[in-house]
C-alpha positions as CSV (number, residue, x, y, z in Angstrom):
1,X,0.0,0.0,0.0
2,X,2.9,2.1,0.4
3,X,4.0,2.1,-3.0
4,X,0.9,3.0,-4.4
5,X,0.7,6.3,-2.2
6,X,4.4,7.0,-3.4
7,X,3.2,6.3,-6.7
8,X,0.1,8.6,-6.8
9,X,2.2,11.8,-4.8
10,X,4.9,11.1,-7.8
11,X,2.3,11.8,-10.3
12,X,0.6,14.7,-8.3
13,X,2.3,17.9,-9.1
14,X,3.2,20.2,-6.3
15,X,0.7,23.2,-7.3
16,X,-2.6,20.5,-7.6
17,X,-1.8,19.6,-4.1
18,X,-1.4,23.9,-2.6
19,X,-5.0,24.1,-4.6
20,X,-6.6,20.9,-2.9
21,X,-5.6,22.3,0.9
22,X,-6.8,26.0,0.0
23,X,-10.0,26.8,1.9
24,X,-13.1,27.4,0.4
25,X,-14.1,31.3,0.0
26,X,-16.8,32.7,2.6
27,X,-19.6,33.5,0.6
28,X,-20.5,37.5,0.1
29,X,-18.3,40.1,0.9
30,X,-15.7,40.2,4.0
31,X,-17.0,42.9,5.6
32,X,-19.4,42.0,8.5
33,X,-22.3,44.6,7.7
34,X,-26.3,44.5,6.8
35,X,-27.3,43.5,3.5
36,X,-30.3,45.1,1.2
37,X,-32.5,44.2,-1.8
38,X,-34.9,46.0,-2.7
39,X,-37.4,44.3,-5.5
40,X,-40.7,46.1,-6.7
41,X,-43.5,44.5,-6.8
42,X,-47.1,44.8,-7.7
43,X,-49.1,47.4,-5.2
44,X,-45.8,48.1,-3.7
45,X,-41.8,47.2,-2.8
46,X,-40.3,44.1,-1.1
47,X,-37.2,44.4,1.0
48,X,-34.9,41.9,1.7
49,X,-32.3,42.4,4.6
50,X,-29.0,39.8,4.8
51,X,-26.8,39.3,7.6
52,X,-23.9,37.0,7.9
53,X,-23.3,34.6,11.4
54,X,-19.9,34.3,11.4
55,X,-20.7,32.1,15.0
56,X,-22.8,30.0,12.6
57,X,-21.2,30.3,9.3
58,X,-24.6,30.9,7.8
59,X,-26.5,34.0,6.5
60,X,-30.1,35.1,8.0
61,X,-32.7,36.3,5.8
62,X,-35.6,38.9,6.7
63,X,-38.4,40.1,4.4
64,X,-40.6,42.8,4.8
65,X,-43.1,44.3,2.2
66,X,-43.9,47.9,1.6
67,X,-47.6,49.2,0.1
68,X,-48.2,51.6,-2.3
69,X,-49.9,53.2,0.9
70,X,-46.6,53.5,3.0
71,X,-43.5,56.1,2.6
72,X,-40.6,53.5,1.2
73,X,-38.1,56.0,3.1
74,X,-39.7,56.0,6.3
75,X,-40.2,52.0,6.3
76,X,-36.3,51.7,5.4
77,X,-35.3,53.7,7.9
78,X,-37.2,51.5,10.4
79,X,-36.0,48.5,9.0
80,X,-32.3,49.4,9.6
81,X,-33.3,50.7,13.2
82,X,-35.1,47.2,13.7
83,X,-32.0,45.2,12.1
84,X,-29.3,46.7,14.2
85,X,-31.3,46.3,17.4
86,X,-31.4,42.7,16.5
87,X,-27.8,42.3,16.7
């Protein structure tokens, strides 16, 4: 069995093995911050807020949906107040 691993490293170039032990990238950007996307909609707007856990490795979604009837400023501001009170 030994010869076979010699075998297999002697065919393995020394750059395919550096690329094997790289770690995979985080997802989204490096900065730890609060995420929007805004996509309109019929009768009104609907927001999307992202947040990376680094604890967790994962990112949390929140969704919120602005009427027609409702100041699209006024309902972002309060979603960033809400947001960063969460954290």
């Amino acid at each position: 069995m030994k010869w076979l691993k010699q075998k297999i490293r002697s065919w393995l170039r020394e750059e395919d093995l550096k690329i094997i032990r790289e770690p995979a990238p985080r997802p989204g950007p490096d900065i730890d911050g609060l995420r929007f996307t805004v996509m309109p909609a019929h009768g009104g707007c609907i927001i999307q807020t992202a947040k990376y856990d680094n604890k967790k490795d994962a990112t949390n979604y929140e969704t919120y949906i602005v009427t027609d009837f409702e100041d699209i400023a006024t309902k972002v501001g309060e979603i960033v107040v809400l947001e960063l009170y969460r954290r």
